[in-house]
Backbone as CSV, one residue per row, in Angstrom:
resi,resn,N_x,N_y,N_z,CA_x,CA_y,CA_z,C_x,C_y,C_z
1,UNK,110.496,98.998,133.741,110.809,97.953,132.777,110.321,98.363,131.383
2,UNK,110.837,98.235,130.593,110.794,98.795,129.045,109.344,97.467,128.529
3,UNK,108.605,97.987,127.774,107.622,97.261,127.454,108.459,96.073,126.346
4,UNK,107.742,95.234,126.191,107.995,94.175,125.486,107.763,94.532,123.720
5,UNK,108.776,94.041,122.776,108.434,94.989,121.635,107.837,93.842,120.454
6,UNK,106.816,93.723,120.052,105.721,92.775,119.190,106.662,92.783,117.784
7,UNK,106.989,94.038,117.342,107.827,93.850,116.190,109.081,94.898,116.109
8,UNK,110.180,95.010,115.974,111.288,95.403,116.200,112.298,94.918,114.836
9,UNK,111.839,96.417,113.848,113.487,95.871,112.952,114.126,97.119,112.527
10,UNK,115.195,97.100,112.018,116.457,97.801,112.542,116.954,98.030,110.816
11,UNK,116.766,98.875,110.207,117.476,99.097,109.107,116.691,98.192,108.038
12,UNK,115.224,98.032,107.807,114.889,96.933,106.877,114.631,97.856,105.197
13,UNK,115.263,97.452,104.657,115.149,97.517,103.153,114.892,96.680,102.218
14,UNK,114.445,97.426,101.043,114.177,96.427,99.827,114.433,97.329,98.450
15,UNK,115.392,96.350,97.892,115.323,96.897,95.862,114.817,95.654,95.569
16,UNK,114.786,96.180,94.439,114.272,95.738,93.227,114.863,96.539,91.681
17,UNK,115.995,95.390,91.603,117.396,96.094,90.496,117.706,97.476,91.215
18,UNK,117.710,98.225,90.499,117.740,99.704,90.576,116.714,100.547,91.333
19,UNK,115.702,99.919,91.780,114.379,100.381,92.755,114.825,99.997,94.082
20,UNK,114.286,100.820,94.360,114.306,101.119,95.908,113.069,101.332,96.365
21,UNK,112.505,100.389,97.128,110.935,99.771,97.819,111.020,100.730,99.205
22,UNK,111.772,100.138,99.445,111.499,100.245,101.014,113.251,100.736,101.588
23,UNK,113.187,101.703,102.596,114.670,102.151,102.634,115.248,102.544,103.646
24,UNK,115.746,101.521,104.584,116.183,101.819,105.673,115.076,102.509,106.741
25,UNK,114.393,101.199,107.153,113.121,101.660,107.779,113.568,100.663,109.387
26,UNK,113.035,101.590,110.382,113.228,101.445,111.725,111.998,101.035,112.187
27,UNK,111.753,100.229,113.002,110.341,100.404,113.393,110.824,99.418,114.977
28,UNK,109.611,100.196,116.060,110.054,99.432,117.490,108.180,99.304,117.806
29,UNK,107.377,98.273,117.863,106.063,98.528,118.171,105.896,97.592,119.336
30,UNK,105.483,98.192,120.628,105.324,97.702,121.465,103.937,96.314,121.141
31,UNK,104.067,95.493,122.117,103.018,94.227,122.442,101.690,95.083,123.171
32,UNK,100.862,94.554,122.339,99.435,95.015,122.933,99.016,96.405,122.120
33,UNK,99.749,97.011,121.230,99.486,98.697,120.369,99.191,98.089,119.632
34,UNK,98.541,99.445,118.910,97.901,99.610,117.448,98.698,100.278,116.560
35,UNK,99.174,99.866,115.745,100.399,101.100,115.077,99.997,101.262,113.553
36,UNK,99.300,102.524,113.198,98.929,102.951,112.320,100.112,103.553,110.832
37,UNK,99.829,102.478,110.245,101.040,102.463,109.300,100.373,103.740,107.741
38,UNK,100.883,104.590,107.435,100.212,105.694,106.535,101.323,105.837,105.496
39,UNK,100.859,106.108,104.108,101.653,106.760,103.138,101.277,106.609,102.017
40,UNK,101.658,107.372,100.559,100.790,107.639,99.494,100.666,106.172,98.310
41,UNK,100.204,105.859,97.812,100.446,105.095,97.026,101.657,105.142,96.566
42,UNK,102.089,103.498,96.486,103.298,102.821,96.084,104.606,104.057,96.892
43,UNK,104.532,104.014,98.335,105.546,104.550,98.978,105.936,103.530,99.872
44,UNK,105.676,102.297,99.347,106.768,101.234,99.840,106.168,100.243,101.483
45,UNK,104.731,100.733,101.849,103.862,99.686,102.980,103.572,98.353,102.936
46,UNK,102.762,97.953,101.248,102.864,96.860,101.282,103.917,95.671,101.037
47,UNK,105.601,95.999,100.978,106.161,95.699,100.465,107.212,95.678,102.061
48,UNK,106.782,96.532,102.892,106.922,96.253,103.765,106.541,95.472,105.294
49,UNK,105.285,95.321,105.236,104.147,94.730,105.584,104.605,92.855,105.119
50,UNK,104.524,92.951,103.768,105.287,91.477,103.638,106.734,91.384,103.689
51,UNK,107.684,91.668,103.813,109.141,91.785,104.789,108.425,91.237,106.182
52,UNK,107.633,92.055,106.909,108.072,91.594,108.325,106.789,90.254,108.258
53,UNK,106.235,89.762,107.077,105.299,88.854,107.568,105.632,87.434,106.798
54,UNK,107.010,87.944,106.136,107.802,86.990,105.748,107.973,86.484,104.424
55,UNK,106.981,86.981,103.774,106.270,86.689,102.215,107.393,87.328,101.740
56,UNK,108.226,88.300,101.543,109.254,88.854,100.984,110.877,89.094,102.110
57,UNK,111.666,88.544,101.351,113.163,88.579,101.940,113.536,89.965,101.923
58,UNK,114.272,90.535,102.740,114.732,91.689,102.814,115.657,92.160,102.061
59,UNK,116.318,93.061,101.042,117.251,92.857,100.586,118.826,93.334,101.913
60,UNK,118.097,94.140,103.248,119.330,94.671,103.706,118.171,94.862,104.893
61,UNK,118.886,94.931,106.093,118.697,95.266,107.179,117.777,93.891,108.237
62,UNK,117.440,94.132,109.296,117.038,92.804,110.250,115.671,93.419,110.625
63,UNK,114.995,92.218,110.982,113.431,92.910,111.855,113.385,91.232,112.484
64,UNK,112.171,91.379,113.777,111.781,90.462,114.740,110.359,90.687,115.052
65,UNK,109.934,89.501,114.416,108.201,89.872,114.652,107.659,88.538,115.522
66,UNK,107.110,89.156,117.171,106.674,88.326,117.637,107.997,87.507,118.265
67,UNK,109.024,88.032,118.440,110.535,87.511,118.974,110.940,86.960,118.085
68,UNK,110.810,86.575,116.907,111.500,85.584,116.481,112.058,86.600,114.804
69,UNK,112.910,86.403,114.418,113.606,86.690,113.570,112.958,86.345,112.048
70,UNK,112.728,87.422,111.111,111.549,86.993,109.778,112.664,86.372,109.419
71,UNK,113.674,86.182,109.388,114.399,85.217,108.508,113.967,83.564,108.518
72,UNK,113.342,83.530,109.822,112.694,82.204,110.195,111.518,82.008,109.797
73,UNK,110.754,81.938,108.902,109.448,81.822,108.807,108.840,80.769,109.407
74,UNK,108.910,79.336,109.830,108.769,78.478,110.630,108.291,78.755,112.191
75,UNK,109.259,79.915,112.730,109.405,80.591,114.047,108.292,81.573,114.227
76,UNK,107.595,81.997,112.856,107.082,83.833,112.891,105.548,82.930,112.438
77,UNK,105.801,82.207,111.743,104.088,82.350,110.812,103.286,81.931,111.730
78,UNK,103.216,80.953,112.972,102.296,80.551,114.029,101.587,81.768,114.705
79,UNK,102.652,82.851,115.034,101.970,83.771,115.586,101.398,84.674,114.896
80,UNK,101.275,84.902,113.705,101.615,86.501,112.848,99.451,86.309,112.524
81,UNK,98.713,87.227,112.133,97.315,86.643,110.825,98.073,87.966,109.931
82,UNK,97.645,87.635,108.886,97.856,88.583,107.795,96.530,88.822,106.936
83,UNK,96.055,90.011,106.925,95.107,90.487,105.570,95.549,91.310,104.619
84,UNK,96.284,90.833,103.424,96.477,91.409,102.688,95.341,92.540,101.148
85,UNK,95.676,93.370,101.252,94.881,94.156,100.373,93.611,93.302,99.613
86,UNK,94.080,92.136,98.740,93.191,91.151,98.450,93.202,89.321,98.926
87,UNK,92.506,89.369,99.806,92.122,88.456,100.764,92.332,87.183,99.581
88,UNK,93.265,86.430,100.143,93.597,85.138,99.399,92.396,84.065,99.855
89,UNK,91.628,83.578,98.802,90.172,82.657,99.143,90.019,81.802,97.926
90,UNK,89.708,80.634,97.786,89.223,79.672,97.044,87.941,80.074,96.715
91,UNK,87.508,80.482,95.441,86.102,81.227,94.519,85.413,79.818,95.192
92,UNK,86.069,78.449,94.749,85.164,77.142,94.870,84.541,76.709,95.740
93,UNK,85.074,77.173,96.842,84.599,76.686,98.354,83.456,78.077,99.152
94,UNK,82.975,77.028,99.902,81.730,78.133,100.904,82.818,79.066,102.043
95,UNK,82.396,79.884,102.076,82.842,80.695,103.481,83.631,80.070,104.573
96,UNK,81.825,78.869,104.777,82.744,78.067,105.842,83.723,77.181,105.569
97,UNK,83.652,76.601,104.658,84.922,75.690,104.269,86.057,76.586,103.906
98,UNK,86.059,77.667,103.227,87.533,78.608,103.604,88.170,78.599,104.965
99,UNK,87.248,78.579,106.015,87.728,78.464,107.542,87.787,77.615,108.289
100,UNK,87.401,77.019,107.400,87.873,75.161,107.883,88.839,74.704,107.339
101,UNK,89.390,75.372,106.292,90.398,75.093,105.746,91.632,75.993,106.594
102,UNK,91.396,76.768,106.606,92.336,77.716,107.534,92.773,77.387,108.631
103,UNK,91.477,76.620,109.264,91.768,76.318,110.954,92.553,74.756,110.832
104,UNK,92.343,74.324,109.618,93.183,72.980,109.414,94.404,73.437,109.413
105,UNK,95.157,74.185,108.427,96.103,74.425,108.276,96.869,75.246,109.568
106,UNK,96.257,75.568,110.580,96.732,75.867,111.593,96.764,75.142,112.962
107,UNK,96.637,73.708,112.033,96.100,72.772,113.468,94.794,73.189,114.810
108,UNK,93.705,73.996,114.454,93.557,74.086,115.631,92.292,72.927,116.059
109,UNK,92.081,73.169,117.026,91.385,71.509,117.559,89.931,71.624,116.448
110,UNK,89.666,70.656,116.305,88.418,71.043,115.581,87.214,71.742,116.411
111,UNK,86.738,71.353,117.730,85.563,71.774,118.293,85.415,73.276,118.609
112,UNK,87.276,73.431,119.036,86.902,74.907,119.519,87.164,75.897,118.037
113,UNK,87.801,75.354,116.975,87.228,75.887,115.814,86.473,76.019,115.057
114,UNK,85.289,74.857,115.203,83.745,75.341,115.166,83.348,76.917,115.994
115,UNK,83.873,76.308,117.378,83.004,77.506,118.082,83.317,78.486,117.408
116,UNK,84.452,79.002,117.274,84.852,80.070,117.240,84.744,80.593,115.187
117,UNK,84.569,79.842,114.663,84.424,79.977,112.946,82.878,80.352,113.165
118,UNK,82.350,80.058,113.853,80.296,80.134,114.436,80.371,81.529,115.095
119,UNK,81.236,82.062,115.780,81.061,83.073,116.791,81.748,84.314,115.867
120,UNK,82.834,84.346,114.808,83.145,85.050,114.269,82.193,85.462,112.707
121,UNK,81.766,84.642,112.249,80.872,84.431,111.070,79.705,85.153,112.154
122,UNK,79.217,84.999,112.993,77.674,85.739,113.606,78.250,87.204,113.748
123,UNK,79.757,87.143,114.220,80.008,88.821,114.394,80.142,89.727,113.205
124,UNK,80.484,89.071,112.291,80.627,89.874,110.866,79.922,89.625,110.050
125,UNK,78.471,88.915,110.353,77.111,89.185,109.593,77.096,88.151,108.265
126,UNK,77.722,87.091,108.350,77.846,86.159,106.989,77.475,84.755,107.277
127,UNK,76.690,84.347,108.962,76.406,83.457,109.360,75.083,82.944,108.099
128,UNK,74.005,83.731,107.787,73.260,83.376,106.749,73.996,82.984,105.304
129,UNK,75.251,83.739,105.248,76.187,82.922,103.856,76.786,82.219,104.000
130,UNK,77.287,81.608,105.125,78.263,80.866,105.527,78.350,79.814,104.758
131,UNK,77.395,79.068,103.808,77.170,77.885,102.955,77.351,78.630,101.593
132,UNK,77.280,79.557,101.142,76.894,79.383,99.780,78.567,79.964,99.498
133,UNK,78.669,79.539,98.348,80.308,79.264,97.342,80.932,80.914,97.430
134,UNK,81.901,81.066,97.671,82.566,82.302,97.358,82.864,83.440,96.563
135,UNK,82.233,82.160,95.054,82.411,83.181,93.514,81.028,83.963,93.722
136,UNK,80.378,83.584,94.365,78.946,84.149,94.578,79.079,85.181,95.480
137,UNK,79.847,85.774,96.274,79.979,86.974,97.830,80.197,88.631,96.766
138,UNK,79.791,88.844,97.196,80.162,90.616,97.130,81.639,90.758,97.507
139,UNK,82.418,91.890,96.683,83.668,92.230,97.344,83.950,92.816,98.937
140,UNK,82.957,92.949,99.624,82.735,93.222,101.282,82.569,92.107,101.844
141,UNK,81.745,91.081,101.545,81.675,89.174,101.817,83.078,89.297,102.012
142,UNK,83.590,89.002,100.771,85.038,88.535,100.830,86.011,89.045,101.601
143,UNK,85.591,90.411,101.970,86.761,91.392,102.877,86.801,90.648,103.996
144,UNK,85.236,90.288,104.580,84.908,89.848,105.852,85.235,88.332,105.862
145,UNK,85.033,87.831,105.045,85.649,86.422,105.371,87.624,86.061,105.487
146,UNK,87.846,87.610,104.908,89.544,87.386,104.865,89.784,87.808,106.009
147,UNK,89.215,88.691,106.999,89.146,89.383,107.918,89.306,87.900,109.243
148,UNK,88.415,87.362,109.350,87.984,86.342,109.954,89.249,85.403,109.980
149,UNK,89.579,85.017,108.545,90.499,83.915,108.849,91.771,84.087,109.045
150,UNK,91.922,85.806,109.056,93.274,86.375,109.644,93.449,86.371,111.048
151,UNK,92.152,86.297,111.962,92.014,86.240,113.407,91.759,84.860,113.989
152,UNK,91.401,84.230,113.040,90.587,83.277,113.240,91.493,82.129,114.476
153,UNK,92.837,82.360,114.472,93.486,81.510,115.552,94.163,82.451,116.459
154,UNK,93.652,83.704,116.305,94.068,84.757,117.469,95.447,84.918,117.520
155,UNK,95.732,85.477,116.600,97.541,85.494,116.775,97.877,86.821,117.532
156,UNK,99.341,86.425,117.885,99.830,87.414,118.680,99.969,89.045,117.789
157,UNK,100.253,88.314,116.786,100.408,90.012,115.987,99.681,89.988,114.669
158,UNK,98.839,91.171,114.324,97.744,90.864,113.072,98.610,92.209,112.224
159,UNK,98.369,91.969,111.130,98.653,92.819,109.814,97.487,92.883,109.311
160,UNK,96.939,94.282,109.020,96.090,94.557,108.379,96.276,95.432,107.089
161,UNK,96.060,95.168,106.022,95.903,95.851,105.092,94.891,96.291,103.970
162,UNK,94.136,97.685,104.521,92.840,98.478,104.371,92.160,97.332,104.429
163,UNK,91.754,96.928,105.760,90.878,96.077,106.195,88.987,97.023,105.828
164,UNK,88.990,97.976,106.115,87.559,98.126,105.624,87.416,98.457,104.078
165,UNK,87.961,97.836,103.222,88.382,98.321,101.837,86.855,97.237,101.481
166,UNK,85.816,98.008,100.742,84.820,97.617,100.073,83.481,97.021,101.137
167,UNK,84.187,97.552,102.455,82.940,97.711,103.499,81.531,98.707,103.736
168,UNK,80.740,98.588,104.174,79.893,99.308,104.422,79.915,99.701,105.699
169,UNK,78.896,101.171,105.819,79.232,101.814,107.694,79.308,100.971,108.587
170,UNK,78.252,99.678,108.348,77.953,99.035,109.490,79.339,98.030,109.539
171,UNK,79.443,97.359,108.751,81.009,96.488,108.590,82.227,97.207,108.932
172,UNK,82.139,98.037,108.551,83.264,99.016,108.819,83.664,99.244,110.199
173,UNK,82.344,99.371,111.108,82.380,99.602,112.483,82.457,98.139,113.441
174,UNK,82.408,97.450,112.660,82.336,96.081,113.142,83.794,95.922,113.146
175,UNK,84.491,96.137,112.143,86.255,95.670,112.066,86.778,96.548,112.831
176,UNK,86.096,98.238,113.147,87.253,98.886,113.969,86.806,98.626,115.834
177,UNK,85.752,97.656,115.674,85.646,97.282,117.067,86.196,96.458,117.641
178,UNK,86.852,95.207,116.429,87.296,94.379,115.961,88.580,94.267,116.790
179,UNK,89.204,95.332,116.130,90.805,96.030,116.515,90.831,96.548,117.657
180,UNK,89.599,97.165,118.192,89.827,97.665,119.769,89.661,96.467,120.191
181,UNK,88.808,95.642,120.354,88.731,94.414,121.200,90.672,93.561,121.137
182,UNK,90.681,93.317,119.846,91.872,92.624,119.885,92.954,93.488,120.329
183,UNK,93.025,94.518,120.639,94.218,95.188,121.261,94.095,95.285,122.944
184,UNK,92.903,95.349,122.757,92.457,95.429,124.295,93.122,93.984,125.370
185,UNK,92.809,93.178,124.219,93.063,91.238,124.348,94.611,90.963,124.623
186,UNK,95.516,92.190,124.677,96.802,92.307,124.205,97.591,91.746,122.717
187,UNK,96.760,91.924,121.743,97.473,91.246,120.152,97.888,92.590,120.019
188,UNK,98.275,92.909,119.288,99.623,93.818,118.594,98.948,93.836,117.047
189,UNK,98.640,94.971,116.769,97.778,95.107,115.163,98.410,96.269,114.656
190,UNK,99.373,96.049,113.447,99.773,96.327,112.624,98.967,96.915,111.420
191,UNK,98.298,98.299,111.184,97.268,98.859,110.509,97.774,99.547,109.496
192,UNK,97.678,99.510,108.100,97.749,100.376,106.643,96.810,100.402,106.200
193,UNK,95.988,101.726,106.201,94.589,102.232,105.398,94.775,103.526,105.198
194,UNK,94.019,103.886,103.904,93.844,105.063,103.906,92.863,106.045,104.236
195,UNK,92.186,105.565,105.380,91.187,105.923,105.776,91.555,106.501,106.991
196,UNK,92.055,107.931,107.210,92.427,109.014,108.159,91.842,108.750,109.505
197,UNK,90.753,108.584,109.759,89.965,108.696,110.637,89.997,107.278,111.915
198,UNK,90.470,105.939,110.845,90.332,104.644,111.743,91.475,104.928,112.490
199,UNK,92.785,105.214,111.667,93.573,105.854,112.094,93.950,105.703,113.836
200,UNK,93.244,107.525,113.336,92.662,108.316,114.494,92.064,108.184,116.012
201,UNK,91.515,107.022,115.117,90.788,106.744,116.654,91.128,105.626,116.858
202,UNK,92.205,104.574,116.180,92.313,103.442,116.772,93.573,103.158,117.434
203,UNK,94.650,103.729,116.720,96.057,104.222,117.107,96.895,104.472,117.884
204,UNK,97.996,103.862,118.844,98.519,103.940,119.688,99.972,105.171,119.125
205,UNK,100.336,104.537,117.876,101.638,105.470,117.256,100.973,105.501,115.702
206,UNK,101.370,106.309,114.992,101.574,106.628,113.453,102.860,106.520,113.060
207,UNK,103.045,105.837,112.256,104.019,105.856,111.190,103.443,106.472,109.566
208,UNK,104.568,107.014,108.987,103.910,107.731,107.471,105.245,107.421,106.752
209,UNK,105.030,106.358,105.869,106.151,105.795,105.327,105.959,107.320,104.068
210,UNK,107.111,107.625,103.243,107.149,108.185,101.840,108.470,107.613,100.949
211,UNK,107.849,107.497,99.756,109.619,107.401,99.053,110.101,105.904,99.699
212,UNK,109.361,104.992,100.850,110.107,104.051,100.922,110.932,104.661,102.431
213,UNK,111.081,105.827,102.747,111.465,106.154,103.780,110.107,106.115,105.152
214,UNK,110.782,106.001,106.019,109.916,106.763,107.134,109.821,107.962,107.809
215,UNK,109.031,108.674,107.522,109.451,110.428,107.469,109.173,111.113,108.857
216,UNK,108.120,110.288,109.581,107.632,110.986,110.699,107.005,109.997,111.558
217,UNK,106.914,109.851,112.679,106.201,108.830,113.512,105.868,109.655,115.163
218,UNK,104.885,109.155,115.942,104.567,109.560,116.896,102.711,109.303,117.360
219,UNK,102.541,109.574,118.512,100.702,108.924,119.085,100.364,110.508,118.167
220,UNK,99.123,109.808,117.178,98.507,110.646,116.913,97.956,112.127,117.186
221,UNK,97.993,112.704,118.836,97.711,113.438,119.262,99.155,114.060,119.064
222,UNK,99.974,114.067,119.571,101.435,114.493,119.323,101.695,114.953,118.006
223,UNK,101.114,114.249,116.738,101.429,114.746,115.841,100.837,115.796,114.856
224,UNK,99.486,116.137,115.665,98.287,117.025,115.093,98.963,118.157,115.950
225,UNK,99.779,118.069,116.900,99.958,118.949,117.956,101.388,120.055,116.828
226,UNK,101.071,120.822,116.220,102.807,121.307,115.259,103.129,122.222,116.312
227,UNK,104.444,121.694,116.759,105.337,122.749,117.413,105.324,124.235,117.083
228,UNK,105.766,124.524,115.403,106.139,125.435,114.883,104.560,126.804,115.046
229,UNK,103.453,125.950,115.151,102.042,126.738,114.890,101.345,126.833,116.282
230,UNK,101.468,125.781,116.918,101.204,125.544,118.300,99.619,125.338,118.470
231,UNK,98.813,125.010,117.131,97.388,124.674,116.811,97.555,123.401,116.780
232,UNK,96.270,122.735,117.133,95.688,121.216,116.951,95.271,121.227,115.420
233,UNK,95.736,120.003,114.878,95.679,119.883,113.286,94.923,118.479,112.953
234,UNK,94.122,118.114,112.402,94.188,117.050,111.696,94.999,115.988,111.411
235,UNK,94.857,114.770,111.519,95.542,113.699,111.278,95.845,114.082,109.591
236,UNK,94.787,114.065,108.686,95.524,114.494,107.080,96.325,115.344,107.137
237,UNK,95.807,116.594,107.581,96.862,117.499,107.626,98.774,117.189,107.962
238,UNK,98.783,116.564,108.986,99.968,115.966,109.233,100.402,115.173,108.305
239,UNK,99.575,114.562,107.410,99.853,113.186,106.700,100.463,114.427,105.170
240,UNK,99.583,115.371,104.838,99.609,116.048,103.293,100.995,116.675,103.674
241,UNK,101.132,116.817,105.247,102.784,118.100,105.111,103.586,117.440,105.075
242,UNK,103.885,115.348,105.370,105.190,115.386,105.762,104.975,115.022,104.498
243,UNK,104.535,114.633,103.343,104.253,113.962,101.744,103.979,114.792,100.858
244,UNK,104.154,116.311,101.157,104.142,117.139,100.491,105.329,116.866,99.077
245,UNK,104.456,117.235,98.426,105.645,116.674,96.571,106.028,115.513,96.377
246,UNK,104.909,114.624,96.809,105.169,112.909,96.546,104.042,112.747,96.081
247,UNK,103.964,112.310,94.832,102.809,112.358,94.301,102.439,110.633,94.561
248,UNK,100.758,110.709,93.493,100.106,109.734,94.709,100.739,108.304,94.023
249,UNK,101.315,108.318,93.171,101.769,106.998,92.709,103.509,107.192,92.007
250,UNK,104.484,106.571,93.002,105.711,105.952,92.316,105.591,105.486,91.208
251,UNK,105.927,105.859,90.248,106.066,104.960,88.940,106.431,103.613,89.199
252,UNK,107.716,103.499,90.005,108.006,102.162,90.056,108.097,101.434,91.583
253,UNK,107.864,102.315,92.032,107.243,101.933,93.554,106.243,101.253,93.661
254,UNK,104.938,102.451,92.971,104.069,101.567,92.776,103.915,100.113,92.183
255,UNK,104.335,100.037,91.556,103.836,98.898,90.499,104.480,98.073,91.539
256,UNK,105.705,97.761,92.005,106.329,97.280,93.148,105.111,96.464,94.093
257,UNK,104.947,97.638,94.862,103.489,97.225,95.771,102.411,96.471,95.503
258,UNK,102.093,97.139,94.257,100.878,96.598,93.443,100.860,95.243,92.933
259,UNK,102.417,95.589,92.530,102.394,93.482,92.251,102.410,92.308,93.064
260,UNK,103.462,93.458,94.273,103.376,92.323,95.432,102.037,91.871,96.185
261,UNK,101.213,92.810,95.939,100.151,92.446,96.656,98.533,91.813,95.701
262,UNK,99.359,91.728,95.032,97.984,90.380,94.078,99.026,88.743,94.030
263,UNK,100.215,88.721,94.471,100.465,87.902,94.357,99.348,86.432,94.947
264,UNK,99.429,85.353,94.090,98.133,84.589,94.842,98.360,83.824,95.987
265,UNK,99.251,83.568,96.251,99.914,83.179,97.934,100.197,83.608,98.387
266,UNK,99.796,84.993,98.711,99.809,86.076,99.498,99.436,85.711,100.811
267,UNK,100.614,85.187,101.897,99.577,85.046,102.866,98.858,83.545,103.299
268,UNK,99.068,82.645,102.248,97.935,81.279,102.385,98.922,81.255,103.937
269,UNK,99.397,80.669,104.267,99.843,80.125,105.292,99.629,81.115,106.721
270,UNK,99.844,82.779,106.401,99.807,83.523,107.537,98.514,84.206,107.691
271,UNK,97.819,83.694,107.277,96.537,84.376,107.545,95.859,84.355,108.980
């Protein structure tokens, strides 16, 4: 029996006038994987990342996240958490009231969203901040509290984007335990970082978007493996050959990405 597929789309693109984001991109990710999404600045991830999480319309092609069709956002946002590059949070409110606000907006019962806003705040070390206001957190606070309220109702499929971005070793190892546990749990985690190594070790398939294309995909081991050399290579290594002469920023790719992803409702609803 063919595994069950968490996200599945078929030709998804995006312009922007005369830009071209994202370009005829395939993607089949089984339920329960880790699929390590890679590529250089402004080569078209985060722009794809919100396509399948609904925040952006496609200009051409179909995708299905979680069975249900992104054209539906109604159908997709219950299941989906999203962490986008910068964690959408109210400066005004405490930690915990960000996740009380979250767990409101997701209906979940109140008691077992205590427990669980108590059990996630002790795992990511902010149970002693949990009261004090947000404009006050370090940019790693804030990673970890966006972190939290992206899981925080356990969705079937998580988007991460450079989730250890402004972490420390110890935080860092906390989120990629994070991701083994929740894959282990069967959720489906959708990963873009540029950090080679989480990669590496967390990874069921690689994808390496460039140009908006998808140039190469396969389980990490497979792809360190080069036919042509018949040596074991590095995950960068694989990453610098298929992006060879793409430099690290699209002029207008980038900015593309870059804008989409400060947008400030980035996410309120799919987190």
């Amino acid at each position: 029996m063919t595994p069950p597929l968490a996200i599945d789309a078929d030709g998804l693109s995006k312009r922007y006038g005369d830009t071209v984001a994202v370009d005829s991109v395939d993607l089949a990710v089984e339920a329960g994987s880790v699929y390590g999404f890679l590529g250089p600045n402004g080569a078209g991830k985060t722009t794809t990342m919100r396509m399948l999480t609904t925040l952006t319309t496609p200009t051409d092609g179909t995708a299905r996240v979680a069975g249900a069709p992104v054209s539906d956002r109604s159908a997709v946002v219950d299941d989906i958490g999203y962490l986008p590059d910068e964690p959408p949070l109210f400066d005004e409110l405490t930690g915990r009231e960000q996740l009380e606000y979250v767990a409101a907006l997701r209906d979940l019962p109140e008691p077992a969203a205590v427990e669980r806003i108590d059990a996630l705040l002790g795992r990511f070390g902010l149970a002693d901040d949990a009261d004090r206001r947000i404009d006050g957190y370090s940019k790693g606070m804030k990673q970890k509290v966006g972190i939290v309220q992206a899981i925080l109702h356990d969705p079937a499929v998580l988007f991460l984007d450079e989730p250890t971005s402004g972490l420390d070793p110890r935080a860092a190892r906390t989120v990629r335990d994070t991701v083994a546990d929740l894959a282990a749990g069967e959720t489906t985690v959708f990963l873009s970082t540029h950090i080679l190594p989480v990669v590496d070790e967390l990874a069921d398939t690689v994808g390496v978007l460039s140009e908006g294309r998808l140039v190469t995909e396969g389980a990490p081991e497979a792809l360190k493996r080069r036919a042509e050399s018949g040596e074991e290579r590095t995950l960068e290594d694989v990453f610098l050959d298929v992006t060879d002469g793409v430099g690290t920023d699209r002029a207008a790719g980038a900015t593309t990405d870059d804008a989409e992803s400060t947008d400030p409702t980035d996410g309120r609803p799919a987190e």
